[in-house]
Structures are given as C-alpha cells and as structure tokens.
PDB file with one MODEL, atoms N, CA, C and O in Angstrom:
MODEL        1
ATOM      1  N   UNK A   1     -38.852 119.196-115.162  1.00  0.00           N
ATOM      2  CA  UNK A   1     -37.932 120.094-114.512  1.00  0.00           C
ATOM      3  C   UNK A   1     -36.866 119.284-113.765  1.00  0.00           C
ATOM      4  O   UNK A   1     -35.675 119.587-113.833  1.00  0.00           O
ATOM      5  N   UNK A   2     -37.315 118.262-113.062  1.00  0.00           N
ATOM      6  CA  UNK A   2     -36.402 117.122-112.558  1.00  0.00           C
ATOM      7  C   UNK A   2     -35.177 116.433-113.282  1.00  0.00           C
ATOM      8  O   UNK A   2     -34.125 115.897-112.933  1.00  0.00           O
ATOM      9  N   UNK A   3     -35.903 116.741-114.586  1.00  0.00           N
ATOM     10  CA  UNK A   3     -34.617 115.516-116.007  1.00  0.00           C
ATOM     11  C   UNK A   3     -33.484 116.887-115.980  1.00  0.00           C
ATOM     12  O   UNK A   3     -32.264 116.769-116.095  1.00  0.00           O
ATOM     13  N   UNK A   4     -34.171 118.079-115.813  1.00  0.00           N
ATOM     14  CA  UNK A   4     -33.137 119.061-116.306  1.00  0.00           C
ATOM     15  C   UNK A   4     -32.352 119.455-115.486  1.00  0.00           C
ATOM     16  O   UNK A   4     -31.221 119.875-115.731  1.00  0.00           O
ATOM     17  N   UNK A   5     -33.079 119.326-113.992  1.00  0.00           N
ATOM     18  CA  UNK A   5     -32.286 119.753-112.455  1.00  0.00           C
ATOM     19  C   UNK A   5     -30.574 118.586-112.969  1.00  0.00           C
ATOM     20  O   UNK A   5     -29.441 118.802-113.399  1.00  0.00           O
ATOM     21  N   UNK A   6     -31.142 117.778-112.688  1.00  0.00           N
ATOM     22  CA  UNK A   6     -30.245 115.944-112.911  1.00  0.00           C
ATOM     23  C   UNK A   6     -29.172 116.579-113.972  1.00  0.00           C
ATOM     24  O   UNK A   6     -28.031 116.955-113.703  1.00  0.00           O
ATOM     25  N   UNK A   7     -29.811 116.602-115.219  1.00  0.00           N
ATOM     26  CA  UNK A   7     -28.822 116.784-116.233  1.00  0.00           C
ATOM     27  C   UNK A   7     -27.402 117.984-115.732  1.00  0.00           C
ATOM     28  O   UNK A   7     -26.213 117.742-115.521  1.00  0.00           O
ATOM     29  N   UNK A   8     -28.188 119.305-115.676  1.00  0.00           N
ATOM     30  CA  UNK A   8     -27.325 120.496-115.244  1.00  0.00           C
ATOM     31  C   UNK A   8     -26.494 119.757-113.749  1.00  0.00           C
ATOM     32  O   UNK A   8     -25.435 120.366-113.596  1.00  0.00           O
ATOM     33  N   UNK A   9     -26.643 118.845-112.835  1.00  0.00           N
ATOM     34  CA  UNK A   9     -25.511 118.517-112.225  1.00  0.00           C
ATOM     35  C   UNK A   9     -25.130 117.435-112.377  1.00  0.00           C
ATOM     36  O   UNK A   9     -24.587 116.985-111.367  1.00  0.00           O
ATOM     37  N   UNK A  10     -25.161 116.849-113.118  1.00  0.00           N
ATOM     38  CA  UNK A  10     -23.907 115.982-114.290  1.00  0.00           C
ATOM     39  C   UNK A  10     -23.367 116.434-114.884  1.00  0.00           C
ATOM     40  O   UNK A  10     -22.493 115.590-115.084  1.00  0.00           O
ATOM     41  N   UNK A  11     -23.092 117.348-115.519  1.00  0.00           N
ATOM     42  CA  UNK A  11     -22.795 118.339-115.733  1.00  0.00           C
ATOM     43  C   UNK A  11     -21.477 119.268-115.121  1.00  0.00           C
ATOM     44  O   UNK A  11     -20.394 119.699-115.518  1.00  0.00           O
ATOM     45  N   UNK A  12     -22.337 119.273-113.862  1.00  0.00           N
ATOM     46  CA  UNK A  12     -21.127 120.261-113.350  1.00  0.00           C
ATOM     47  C   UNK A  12     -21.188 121.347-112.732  1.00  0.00           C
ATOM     48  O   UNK A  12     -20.406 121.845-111.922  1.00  0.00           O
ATOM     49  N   UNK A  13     -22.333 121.771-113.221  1.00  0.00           N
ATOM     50  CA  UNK A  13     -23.312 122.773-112.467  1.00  0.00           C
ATOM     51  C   UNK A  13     -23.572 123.077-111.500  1.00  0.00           C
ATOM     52  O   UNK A  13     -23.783 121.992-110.957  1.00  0.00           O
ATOM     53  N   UNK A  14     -23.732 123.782-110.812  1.00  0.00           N
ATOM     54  CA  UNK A  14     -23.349 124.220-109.263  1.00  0.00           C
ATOM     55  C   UNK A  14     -25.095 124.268-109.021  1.00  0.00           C
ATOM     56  O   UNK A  14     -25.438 125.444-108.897  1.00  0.00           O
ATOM     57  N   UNK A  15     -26.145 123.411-108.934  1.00  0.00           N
ATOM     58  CA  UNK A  15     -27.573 124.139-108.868  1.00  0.00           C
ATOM     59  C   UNK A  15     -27.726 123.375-107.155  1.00  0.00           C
ATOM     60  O   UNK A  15     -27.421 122.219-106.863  1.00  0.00           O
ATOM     61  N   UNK A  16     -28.222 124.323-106.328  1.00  0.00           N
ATOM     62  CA  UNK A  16     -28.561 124.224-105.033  1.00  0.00           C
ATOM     63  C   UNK A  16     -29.989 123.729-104.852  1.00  0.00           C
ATOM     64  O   UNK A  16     -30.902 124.017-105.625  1.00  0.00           O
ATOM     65  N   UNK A  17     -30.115 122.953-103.759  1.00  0.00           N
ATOM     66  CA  UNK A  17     -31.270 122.050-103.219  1.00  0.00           C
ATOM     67  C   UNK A  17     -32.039 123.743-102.598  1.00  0.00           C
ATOM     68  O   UNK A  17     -33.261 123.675-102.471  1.00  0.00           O
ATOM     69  N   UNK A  18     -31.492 124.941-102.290  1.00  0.00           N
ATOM     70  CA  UNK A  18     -32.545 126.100-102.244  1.00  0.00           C
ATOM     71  C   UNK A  18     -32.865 126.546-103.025  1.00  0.00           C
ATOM     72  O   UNK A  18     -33.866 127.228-103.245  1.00  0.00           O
ATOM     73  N   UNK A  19     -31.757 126.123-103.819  1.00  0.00           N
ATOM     74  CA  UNK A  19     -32.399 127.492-105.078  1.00  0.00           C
ATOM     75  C   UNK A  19     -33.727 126.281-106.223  1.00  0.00           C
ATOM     76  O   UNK A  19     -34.692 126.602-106.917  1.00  0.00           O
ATOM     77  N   UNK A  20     -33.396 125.553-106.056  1.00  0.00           N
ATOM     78  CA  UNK A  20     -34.667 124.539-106.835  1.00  0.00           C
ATOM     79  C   UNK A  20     -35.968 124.356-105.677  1.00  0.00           C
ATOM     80  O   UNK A  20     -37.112 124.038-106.000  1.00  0.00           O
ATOM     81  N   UNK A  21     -35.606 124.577-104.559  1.00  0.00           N
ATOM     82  CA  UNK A  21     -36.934 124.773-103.419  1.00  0.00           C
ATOM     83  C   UNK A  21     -37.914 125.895-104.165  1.00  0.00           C
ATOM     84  O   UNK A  21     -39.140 125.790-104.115  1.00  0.00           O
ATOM     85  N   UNK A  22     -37.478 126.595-104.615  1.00  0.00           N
ATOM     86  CA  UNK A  22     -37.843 128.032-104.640  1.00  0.00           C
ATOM     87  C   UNK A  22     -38.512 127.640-106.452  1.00  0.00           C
ATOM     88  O   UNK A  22     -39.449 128.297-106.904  1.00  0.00           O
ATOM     89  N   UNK A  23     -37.906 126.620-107.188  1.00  0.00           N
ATOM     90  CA  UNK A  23     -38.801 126.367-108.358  1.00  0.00           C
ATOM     91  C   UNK A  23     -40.132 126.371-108.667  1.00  0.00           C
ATOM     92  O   UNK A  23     -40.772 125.386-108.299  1.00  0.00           O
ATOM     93  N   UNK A  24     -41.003 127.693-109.562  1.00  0.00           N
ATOM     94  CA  UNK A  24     -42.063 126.704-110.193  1.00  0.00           C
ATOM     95  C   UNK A  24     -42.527 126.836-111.214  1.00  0.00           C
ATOM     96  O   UNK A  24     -42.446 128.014-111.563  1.00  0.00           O
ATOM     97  N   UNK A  25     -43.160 126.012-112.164  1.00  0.00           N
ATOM     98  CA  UNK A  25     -43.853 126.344-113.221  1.00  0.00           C
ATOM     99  C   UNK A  25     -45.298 127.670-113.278  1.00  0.00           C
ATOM    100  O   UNK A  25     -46.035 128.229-114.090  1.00  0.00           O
ATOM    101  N   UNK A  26     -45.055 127.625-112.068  1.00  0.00           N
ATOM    102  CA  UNK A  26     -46.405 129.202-112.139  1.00  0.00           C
ATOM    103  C   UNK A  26     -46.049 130.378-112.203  1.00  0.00           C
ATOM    104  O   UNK A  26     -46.702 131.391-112.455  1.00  0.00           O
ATOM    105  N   UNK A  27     -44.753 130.200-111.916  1.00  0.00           N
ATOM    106  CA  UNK A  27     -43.480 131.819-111.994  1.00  0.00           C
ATOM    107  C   UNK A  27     -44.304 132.101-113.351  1.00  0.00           C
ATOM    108  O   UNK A  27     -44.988 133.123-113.389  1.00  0.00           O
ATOM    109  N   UNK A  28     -44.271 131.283-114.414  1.00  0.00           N
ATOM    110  CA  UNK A  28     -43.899 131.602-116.005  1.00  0.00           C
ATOM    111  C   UNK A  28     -44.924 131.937-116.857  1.00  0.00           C
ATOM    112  O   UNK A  28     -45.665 131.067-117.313  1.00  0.00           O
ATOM    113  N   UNK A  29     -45.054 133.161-117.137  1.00  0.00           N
ATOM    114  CA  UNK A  29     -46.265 133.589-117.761  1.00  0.00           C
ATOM    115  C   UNK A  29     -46.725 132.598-118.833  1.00  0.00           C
ATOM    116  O   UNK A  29     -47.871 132.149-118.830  1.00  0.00           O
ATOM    117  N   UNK A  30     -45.837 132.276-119.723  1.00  0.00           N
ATOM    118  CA  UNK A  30     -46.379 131.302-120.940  1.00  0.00           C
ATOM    119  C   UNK A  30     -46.988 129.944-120.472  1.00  0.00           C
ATOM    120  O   UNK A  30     -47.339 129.094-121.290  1.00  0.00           O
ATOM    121  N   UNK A  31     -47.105 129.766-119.070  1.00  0.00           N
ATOM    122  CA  UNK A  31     -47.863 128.754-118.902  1.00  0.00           C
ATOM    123  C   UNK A  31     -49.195 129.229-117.960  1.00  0.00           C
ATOM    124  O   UNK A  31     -49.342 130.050-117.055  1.00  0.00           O
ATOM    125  N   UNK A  32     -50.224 128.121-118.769  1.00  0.00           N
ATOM    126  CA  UNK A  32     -51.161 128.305-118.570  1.00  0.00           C
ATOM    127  C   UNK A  32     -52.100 127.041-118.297  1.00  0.00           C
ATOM    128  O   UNK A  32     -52.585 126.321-119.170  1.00  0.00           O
ATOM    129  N   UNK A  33     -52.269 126.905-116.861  1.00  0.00           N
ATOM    130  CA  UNK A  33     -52.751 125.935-116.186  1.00  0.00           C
ATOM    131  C   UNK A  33     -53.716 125.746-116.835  1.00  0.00           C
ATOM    132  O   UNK A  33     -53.657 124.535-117.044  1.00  0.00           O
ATOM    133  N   UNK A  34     -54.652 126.141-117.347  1.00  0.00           N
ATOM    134  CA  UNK A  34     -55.800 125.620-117.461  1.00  0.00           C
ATOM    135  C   UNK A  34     -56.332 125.649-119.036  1.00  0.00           C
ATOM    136  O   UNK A  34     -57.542 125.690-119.260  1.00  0.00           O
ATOM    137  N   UNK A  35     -55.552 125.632-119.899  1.00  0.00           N
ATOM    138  CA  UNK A  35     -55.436 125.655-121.036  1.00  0.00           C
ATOM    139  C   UNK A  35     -55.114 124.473-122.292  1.00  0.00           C
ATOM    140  O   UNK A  35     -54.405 123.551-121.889  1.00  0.00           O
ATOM    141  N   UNK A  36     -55.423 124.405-123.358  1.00  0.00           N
ATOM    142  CA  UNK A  36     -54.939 123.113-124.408  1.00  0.00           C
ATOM    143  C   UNK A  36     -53.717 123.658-124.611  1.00  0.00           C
ATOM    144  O   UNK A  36     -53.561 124.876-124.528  1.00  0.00           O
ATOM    145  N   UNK A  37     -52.858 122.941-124.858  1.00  0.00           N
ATOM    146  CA  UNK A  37     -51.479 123.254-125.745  1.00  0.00           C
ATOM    147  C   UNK A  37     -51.273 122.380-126.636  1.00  0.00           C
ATOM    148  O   UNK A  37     -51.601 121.228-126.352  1.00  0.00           O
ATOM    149  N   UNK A  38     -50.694 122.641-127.925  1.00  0.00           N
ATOM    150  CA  UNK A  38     -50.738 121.431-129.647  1.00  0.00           C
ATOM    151  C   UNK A  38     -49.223 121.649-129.371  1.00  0.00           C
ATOM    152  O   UNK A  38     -48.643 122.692-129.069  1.00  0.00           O
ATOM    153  N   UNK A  39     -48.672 120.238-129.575  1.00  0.00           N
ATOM    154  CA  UNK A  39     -47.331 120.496-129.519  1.00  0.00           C
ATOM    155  C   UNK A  39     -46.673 119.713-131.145  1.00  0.00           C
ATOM    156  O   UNK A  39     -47.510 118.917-131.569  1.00  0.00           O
ATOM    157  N   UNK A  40     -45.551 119.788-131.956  1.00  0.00           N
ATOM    158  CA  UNK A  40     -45.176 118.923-132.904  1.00  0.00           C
ATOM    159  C   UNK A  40     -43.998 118.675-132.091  1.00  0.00           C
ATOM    160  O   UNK A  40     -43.371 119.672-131.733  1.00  0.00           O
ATOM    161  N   UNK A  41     -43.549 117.437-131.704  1.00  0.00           N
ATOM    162  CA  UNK A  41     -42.202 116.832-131.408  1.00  0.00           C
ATOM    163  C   UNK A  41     -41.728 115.964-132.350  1.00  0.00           C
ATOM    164  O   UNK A  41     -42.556 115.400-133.065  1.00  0.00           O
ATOM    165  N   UNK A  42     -40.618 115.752-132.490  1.00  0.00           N
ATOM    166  CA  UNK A  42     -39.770 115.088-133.203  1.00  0.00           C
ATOM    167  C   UNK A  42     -40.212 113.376-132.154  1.00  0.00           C
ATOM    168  O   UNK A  42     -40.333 113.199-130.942  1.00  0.00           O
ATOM    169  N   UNK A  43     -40.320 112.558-133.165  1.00  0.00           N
ATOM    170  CA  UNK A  43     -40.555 111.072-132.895  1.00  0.00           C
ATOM    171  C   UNK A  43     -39.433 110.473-131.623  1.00  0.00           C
ATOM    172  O   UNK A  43     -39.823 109.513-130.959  1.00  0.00           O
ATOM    173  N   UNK A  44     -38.453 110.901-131.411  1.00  0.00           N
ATOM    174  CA  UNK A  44     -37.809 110.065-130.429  1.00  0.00           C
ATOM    175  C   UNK A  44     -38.209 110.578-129.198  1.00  0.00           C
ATOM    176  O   UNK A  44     -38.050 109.865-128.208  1.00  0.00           O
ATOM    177  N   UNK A  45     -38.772 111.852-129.062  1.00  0.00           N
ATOM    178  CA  UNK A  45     -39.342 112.540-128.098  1.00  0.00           C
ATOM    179  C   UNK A  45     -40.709 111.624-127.815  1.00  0.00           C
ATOM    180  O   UNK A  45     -40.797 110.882-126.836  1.00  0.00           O
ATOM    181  N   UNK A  46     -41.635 111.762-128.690  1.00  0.00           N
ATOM    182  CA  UNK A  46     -43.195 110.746-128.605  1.00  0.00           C
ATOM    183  C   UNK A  46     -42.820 109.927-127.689  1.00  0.00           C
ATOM    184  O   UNK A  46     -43.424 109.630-126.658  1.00  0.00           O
ATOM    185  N   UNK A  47     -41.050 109.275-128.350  1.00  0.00           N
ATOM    186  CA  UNK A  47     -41.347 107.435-127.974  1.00  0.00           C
ATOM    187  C   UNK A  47     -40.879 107.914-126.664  1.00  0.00           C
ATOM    188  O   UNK A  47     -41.122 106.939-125.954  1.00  0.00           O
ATOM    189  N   UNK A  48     -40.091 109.274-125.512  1.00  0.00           N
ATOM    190  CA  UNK A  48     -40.545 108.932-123.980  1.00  0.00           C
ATOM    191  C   UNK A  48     -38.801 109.641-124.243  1.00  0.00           C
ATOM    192  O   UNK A  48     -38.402 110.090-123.169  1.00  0.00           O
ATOM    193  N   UNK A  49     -37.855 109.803-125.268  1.00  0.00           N
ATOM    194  CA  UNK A  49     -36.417 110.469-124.581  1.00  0.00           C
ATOM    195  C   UNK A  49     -36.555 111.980-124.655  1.00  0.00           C
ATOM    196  O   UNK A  49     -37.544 112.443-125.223  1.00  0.00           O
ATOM    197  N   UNK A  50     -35.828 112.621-124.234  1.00  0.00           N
ATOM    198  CA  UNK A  50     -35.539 113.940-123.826  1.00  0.00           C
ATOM    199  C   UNK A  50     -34.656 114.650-124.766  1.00  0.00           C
ATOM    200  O   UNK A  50     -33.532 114.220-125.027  1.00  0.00           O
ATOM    201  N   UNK A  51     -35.093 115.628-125.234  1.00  0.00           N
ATOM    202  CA  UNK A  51     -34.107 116.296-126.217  1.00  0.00           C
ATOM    203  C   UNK A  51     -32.979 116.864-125.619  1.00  0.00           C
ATOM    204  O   UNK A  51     -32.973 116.906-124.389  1.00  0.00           O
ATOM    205  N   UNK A  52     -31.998 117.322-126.252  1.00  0.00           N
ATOM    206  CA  UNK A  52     -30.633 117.675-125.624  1.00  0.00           C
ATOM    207  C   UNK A  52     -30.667 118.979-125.355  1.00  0.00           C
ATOM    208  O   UNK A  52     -30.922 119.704-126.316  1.00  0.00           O
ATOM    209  N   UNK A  53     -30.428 119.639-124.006  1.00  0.00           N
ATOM    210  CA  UNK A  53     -30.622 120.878-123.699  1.00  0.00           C
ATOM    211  C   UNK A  53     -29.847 121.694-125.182  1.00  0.00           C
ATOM    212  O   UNK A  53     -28.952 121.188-125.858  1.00  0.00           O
ATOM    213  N   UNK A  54     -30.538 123.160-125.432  1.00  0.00           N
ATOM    214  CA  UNK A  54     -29.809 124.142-125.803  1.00  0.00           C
ATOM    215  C   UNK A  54     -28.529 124.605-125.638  1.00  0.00           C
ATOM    216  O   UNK A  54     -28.436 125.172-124.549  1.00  0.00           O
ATOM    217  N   UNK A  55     -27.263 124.602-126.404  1.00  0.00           N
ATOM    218  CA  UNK A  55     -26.030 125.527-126.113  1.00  0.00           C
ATOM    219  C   UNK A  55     -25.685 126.330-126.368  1.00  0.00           C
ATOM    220  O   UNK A  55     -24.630 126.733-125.878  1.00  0.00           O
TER     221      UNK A  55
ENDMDL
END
C-alpha cells in the first residue's frame, strides 16, 4: 500500500497524510486474514518489481 501511496504522489496526486491514516487492508472484504491465497505473477514481479498501476 506504501509503493502505491509513493507512486500516486509522484504523480501528482493530491493523497493526504489523513486520509491514508484512516487506511486498511481489513476495510476489504476480499481479504482474508487468515486464509491461503495461489497467486500466478508474471516473472519480473517474483524477481521483487511492482507492476504498473492500472489506467
């Protein structure tokens, strides 16, 4: 959530130090703490880079 906070204000993005206070991954129904997840990523992802946000 941090790579994406960063990215969106490089950017240009107007994102506020409150309004990311107020961030969390437990808001989000599709996640599920206590659960396996199988993921397929594309190899440059494995090796540790970040895919390019959605436009």
């Amino acid at each position: 959530m941090n790579a994406a906070i960063q990215q969106l204000r490089r950017e240009g993005y107007p994102v506020m130090d409150s309004d990311v206070e107020k961030l969390s991954p437990l808001q989000c129904g599709h996640i599920n703490m206590q659960g396996r997840y199988s993921f397929t990523v594309p190899e440059s992802v494995s090796k540790g880079e970040l895919r390019a946000f959605n436009e």
